[in-house]
C-alpha positions as CSV (number, residue, x, y, z in Angstrom):
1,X,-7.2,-18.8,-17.7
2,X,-6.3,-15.7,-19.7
3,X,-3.1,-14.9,-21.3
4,X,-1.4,-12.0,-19.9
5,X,1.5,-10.0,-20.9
6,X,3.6,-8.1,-19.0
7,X,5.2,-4.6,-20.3
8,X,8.4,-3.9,-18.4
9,X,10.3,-5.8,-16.2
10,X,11.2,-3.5,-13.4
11,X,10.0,-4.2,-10.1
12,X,6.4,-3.9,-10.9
13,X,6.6,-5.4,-13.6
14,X,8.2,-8.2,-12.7
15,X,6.1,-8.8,-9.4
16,X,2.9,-8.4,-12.2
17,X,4.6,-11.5,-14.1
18,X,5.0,-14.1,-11.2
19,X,1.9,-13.0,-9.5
20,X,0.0,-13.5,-12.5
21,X,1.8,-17.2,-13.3
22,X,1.5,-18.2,-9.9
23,X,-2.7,-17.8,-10.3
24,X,-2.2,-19.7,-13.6
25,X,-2.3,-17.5,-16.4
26,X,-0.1,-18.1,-19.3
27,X,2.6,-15.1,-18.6
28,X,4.8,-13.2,-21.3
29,X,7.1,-10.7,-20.1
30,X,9.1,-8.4,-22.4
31,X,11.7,-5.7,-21.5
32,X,13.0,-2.9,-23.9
33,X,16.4,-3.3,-22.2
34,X,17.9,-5.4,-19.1
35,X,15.5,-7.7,-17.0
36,X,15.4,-5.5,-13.3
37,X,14.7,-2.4,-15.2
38,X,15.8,1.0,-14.0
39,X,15.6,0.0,-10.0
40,X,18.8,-2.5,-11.0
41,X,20.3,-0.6,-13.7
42,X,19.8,2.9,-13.5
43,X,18.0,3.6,-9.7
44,X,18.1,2.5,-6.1
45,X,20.8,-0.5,-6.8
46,X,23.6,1.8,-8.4
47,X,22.4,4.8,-7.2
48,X,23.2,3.3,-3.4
49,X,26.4,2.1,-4.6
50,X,27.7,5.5,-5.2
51,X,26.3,7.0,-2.4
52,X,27.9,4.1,0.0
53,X,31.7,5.4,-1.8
54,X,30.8,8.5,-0.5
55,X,30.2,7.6,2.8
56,X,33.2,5.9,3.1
57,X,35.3,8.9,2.1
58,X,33.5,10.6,4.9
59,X,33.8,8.2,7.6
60,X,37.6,8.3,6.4
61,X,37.8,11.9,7.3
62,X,36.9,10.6,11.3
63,X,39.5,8.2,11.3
64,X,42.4,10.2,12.5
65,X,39.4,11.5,15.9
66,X,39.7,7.7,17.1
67,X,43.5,7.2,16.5
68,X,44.0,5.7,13.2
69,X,46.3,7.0,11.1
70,X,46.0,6.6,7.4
71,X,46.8,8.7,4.1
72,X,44.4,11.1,2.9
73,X,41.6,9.0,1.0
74,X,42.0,9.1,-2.8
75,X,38.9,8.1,-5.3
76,X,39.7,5.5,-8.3
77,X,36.6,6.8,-10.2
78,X,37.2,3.7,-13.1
79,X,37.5,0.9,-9.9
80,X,34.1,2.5,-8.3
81,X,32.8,2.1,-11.6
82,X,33.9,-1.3,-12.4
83,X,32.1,-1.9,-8.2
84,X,29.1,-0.3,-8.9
85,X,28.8,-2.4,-12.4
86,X,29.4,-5.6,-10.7
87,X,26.9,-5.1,-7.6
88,X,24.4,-4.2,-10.1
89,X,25.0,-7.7,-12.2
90,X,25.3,-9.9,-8.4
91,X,21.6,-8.1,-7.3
92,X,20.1,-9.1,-11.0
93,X,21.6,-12.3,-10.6
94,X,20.8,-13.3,-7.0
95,X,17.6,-11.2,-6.4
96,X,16.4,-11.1,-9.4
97,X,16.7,-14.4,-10.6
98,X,15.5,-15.7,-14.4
99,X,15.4,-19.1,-13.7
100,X,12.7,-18.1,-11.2
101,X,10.2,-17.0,-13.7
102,X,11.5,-19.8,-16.1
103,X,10.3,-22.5,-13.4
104,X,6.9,-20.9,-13.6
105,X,6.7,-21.3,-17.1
106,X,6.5,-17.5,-17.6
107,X,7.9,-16.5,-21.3
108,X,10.4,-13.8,-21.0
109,X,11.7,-11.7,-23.8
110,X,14.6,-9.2,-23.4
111,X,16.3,-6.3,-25.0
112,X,13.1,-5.9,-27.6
113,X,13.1,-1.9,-27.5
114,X,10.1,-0.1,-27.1
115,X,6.6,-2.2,-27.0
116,X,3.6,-0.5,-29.1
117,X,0.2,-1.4,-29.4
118,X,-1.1,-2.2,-32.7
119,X,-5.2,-2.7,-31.3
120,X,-5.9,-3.4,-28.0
121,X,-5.0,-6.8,-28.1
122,X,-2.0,-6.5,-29.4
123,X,2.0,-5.1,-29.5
124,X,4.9,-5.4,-31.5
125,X,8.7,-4.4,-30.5
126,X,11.1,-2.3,-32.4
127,X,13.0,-6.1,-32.6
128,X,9.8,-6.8,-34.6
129,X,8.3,-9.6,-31.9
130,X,4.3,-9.2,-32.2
131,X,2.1,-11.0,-29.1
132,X,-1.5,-11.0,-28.6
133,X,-2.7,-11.1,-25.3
134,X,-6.2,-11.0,-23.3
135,X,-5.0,-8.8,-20.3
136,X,-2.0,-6.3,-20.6
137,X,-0.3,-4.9,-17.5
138,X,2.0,-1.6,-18.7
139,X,4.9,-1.4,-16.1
140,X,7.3,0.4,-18.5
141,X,7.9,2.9,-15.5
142,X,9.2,6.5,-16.1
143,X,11.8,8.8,-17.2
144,X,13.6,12.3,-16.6
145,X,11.4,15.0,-17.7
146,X,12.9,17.2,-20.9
147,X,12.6,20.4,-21.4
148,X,11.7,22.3,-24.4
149,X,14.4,25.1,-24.4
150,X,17.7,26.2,-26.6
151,X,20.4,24.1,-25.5
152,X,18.7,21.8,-23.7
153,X,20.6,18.8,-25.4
154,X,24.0,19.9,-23.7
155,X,22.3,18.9,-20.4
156,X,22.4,15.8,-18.6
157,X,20.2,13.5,-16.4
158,X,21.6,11.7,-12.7
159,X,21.9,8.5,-15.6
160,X,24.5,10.6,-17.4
161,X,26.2,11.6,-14.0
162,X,26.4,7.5,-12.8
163,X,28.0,7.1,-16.4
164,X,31.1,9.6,-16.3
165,X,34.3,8.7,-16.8
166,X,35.9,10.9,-14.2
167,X,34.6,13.4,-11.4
168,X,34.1,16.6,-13.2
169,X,35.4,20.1,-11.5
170,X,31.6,21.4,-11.1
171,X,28.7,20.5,-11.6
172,X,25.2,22.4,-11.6
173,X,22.2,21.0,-10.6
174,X,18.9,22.1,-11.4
175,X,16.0,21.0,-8.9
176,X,16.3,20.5,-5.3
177,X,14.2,17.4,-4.8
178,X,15.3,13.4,-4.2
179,X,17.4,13.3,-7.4
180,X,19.1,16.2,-7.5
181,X,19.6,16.5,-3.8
182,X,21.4,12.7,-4.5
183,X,23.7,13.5,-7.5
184,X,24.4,16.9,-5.2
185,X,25.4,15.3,-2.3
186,X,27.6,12.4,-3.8
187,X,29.7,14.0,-6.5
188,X,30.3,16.9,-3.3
189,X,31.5,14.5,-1.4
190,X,33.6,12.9,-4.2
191,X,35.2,16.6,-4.6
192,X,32.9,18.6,-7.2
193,X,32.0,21.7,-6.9
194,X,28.4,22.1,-6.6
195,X,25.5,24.1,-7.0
196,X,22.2,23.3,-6.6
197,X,19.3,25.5,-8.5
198,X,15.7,25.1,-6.9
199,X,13.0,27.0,-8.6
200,X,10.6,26.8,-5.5
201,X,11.5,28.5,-2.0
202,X,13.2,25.4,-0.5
203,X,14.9,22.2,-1.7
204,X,12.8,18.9,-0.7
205,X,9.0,21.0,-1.1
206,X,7.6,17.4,-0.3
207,X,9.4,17.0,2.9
208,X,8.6,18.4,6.4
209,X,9.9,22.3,6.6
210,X,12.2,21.4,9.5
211,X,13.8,19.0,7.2
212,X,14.3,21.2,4.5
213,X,15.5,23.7,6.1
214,X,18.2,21.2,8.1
215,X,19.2,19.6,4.7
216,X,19.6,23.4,3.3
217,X,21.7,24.3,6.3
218,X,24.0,21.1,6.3
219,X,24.1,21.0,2.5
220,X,25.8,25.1,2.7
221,X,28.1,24.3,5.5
222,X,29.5,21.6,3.4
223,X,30.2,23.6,0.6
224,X,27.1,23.7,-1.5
225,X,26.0,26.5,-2.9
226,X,22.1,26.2,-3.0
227,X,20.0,28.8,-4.9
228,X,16.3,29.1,-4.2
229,X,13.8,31.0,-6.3
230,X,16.0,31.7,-8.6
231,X,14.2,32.7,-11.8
232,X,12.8,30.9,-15.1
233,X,15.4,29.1,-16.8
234,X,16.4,30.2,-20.4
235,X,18.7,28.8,-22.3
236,X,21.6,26.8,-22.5
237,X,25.2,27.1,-24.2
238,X,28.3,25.1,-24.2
239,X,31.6,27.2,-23.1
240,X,35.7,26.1,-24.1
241,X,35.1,24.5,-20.6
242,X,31.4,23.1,-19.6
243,X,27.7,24.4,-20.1
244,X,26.6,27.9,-19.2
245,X,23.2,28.3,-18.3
246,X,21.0,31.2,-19.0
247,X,18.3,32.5,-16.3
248,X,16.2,35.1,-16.2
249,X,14.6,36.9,-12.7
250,X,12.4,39.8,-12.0
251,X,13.7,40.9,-15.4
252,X,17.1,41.0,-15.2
253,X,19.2,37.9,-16.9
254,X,21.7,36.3,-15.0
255,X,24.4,33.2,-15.9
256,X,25.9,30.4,-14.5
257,X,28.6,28.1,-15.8
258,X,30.2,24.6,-14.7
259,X,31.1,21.4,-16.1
260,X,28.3,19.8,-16.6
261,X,24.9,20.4,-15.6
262,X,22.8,17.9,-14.5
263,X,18.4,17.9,-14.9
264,X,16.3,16.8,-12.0
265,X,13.1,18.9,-12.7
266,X,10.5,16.0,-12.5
267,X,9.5,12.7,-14.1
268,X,7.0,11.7,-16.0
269,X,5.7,8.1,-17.7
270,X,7.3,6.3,-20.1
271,X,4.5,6.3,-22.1
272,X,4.9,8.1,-25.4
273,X,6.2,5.2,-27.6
274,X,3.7,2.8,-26.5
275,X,0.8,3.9,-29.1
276,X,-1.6,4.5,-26.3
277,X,-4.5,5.6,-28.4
278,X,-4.5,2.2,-30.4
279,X,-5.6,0.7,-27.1
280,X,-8.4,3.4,-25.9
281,X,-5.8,3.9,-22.9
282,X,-5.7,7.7,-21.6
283,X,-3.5,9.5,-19.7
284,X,-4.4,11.8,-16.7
285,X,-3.7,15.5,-16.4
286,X,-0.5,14.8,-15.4
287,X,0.7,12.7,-17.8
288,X,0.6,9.2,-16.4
289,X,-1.7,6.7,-17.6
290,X,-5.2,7.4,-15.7
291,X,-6.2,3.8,-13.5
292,X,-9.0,3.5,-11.3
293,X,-8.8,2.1,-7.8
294,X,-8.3,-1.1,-9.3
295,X,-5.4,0.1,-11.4
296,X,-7.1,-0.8,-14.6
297,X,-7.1,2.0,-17.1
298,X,-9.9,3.5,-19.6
299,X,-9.1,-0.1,-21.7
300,X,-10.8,-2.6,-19.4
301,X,-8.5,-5.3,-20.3
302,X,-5.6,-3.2,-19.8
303,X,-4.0,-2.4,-16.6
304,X,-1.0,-0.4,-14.9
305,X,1.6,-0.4,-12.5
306,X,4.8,1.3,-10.7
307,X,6.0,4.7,-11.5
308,X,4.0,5.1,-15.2
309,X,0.6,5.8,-13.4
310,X,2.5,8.7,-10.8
311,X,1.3,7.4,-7.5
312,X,4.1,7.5,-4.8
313,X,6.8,6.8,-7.3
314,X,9.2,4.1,-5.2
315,X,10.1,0.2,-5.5
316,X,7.8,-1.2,-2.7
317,X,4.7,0.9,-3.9
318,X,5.8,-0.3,-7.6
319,X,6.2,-4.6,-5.7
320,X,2.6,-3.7,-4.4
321,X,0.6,-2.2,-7.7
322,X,2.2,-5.3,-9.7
323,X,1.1,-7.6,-7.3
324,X,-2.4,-5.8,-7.2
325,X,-2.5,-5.4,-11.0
326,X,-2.2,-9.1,-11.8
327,X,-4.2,-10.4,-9.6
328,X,-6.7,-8.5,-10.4
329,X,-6.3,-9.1,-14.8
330,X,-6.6,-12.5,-14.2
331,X,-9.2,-12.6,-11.5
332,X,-12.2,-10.3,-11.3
333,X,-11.0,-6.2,-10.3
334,X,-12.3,-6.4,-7.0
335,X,-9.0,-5.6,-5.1
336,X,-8.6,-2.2,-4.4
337,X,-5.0,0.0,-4.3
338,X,-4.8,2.2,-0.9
339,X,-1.9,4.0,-0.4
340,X,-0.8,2.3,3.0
341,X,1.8,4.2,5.3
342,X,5.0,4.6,3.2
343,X,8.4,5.5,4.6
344,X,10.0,7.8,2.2
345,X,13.8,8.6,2.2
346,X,17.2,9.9,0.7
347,X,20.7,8.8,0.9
348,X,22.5,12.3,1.3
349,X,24.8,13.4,3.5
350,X,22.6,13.9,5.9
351,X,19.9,11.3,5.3
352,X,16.8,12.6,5.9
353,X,13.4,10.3,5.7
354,X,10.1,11.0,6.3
355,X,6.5,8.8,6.8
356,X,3.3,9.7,8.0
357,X,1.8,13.8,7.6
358,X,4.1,16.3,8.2
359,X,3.1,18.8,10.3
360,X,1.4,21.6,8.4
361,X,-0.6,18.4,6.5
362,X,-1.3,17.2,10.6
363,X,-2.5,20.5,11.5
364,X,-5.5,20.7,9.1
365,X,-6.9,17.7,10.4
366,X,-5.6,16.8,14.3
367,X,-4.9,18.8,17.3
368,X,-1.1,17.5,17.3
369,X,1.6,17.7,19.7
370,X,5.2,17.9,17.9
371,X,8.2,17.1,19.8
372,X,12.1,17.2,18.6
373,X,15.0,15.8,19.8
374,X,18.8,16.3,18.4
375,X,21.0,13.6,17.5
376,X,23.7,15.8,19.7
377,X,22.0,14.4,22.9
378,X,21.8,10.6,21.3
379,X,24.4,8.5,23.0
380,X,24.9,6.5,20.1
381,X,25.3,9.5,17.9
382,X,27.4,10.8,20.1
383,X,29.6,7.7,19.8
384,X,29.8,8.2,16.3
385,X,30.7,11.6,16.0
386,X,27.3,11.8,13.9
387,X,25.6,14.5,15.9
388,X,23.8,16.3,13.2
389,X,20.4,16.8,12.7
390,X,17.4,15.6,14.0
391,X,13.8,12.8,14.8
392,X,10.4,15.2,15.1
393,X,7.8,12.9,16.5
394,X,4.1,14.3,15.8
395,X,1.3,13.0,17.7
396,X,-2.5,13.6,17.6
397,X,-3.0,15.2,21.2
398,X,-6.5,13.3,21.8
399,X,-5.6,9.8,20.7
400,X,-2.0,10.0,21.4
401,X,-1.7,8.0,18.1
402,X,1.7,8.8,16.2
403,X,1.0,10.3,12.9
404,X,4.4,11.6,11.3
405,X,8.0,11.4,11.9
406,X,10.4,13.6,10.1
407,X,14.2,12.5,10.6
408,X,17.5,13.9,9.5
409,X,20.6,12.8,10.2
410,X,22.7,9.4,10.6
411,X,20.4,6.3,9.9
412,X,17.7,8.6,8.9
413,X,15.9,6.3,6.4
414,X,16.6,3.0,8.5
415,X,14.9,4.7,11.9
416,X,11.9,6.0,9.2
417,X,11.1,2.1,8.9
418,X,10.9,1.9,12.2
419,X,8.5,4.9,12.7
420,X,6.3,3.4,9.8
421,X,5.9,0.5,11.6
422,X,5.1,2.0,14.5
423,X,2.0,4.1,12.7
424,X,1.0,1.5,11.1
425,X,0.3,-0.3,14.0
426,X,-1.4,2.8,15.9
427,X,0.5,2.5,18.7
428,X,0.1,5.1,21.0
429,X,3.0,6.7,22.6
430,X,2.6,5.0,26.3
431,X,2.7,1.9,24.2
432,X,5.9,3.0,22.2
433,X,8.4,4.2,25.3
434,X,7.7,0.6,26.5
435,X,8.9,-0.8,23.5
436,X,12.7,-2.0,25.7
437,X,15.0,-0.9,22.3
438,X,18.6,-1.7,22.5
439,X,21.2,0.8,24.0
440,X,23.0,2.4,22.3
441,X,21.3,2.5,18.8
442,X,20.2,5.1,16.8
443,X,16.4,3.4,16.9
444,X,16.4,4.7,20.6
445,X,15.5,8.5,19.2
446,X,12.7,7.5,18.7
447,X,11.8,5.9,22.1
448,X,13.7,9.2,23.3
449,X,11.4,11.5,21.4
450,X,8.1,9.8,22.7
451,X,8.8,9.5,26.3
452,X,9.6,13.4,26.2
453,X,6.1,13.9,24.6
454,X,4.6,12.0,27.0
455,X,6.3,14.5,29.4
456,X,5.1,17.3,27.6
457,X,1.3,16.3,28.2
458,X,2.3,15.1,31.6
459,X,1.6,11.4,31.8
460,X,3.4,9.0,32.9
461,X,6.4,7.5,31.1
């Protein structure tokens, strides 16, 4: 069996280690930092944390509609702090458990700073730690993309917002996709003020144009200001009370000033301190190290997994290429990586999620039927006082197969799981709207949503 070692311990890169001890292999795994990586750190685990504060304060703000009286809600930032640090230490500690790799004998090594490759064979750690290996997997994930421009350095990434001390007064933020559209929504709710600055025509490009343009609307009713198109950015500047930013369209230079201003213009691999070249691995045009359906890279004893080779950058996609990785470094590459359907979603306020085409991607290849039904005519929305937003269903007309679903609103990402399920299975929609889904949940949208389809083409329901 070949020794493997495992660079990162993230999700990937922690499913790459136990995969590969559970075939056999003699496993090393090393971290530059804590074991869980950015997903328990500095992603998903705080980042959900935060966002559950502010939905508290919101529901709060409905209290008094169903007869409870309490004072207005006041945010402790230091105690939501001292929460978020200690969910973050109970999901490493009960999901993430060391003495679980320790019982397979894997060899784990934390807090070694960045791994780089000496040959191909072989790494050493700014701690000085040097291992030798037959089969690498490089899981060391990604980072905030940097840009080269004056100032820059008085800017801050959603890692720098998670850290503050306090909630500051404003805060600009530059790119309208998932990250920005997070810090946005939270520190809004906690009582910034907030602008958002998206260099494209609409926040969320990835997203469904329906859901962009509902997120847009909800997000300016709440008290966002959101700037599309706004220009090429210039330069940056610190002022007696925050960062001014310097911007520059069709010629004429504008400013904008707030507390702090917060990056969310890409991501791109970790990949810079690892030495690549040593190891005769490449990266692709984009950055991210270039793997071929069997996620090996240009080193054939060297392969990748999670965010650093820029496929659909998200924890279960990162559980699956570790998984895939390993198994195939320590048994022949034979096991291919197909992107299968992946639920994709945001905790804002409002959620929005997506799986499936959307329906400009839908129309290039089906004839489709789209069909949309408001959460103001959901009973269980209704209940809630939650009656924003939207479930579009898209359907291929001829198979009546359903191949997208676009959500925003209350439970948006957990109804998206739903929906991927669903098309994963290739149900049809006469087989969906007898699906008998409790009443009244916010699952039954979707049910809703199919039988008025079904109507639409005139069948039977």
């Amino acid at each position: 069996m070949p020794t493997v070692l495992v660079i990162g311990a993230g999700p990937a890169g922690m499913r790459a280690a136990l995969r590969a001890a559970e075939l056999g292999a003699e496993t090393i795994l090393i971290t530059s930092g804590e074991f869980g990586g950015m997903a328990a750190n500095d992603g998903p685990v705080p980042i959900r944390t935060f966002a559950h504060a502010a939905r508290l304060i919101r529901d709060a703000g409905q209290l008094g509609e169903y007869g409870i009286v309490v004072n207005e809600p006041i945010l402790d930032y230091p105690r939501l702090l001292a929460r978020v640090s200690q969910v973050t230490a109970d999901a490493r500690t009960h999901s993430q458990r060391l003495e679980d790799f320790h019982k397979l004998g894997i060899t784990v090594h934390e807090h070694t700073g960045n791994a780089r490759f000496i040959d191909s064979h072989t790494i050493e750690t700014e701690t000085g730690l040097r291992l030798q290996a037959d089969r690498i997997i490089l899981c060391t994930g990604g980072m905030s993309r940097r840009l080269s421009l004056p100032g820059f350095e008085l800017t801050c990434t959603h890692s720098d917002a998670w850290g503050l001390k306090s909630v500051p007064s404003s805060i600009i933020v530059v790119g309208g996709g998932d990250t920005g559209l997070q810090v946005a929504s939270i520190f809004n709710d906690f009582g910034s003020h907030i602008q958002i600055f998206q260099a494209g025509p609409r926040i969320i490009p990835t997203a469904d144009e329906d859901v962009s343009e509902e997120v847009a609307k909800v997000f300016q009713e709440s008290g966002i200001d959101l700037r599309t198109n706004f220009g090429t950015l210039e330069s940056f500047e610190k002022t007696a009370k925050g960062v001014r930013m310097y911007f520059l369209k069709d010629g004429t230079r504008d400013f904008a000033e707030a507390a702090m201003i917060v990056m969310a213009v890409g991501w791109v691999a970790n990949a810079v301190a690892l030495n690549l070249a040593a190891a005769g691995v490449e990266l692709n045009e984009r950055g991210f190290i270039r793997v071929n359906e069997f996620l090996q890279t240009t080193a054939s004893h060297i392969f990748a997994a999670g965010d650093i080779t820029g496929h659909l950058m998200l924890v279960p996609q990162a559980l699956q290429q570790g998984y895939l990785a390993a198994t195939n470094a320590v048994q022949d590459p034979k096991n291919r990586y197909v992107n299968p359907v992946s639920p994709v979603g945001n905790f804002t306020n409002p959620e929005y999620a997506q799986v499936g085409l959307t329906e400009t991607q839908a129309r290039q290849s089906y004839d489709v039927i789209c069909t949309t039904v408001r959460f103001d005519s959901v009973t269980r929305s209704i209940i809630d006082g939650r009656t924003q937003g939207f479930c579009k269903l898209i359907c291929d007309r001829k198979t009546l197969q359903i191949i997208g679903c676009h959500i925003v609103g209350e439970r948006a990402v957990e109804i998206s799981q739903i929906a991927a399920i669903v098309i994963t299975a290739g149900m049809r929609l006469d087989e969906l709207v007898r699906v008998p889904i409790s009443f009244p949940t916010y699952a039954g949208i979707l049910i809703r949503a199919a039988s008025n389809m079904l109507r639409e083409l005139n069948l039977p329901v």
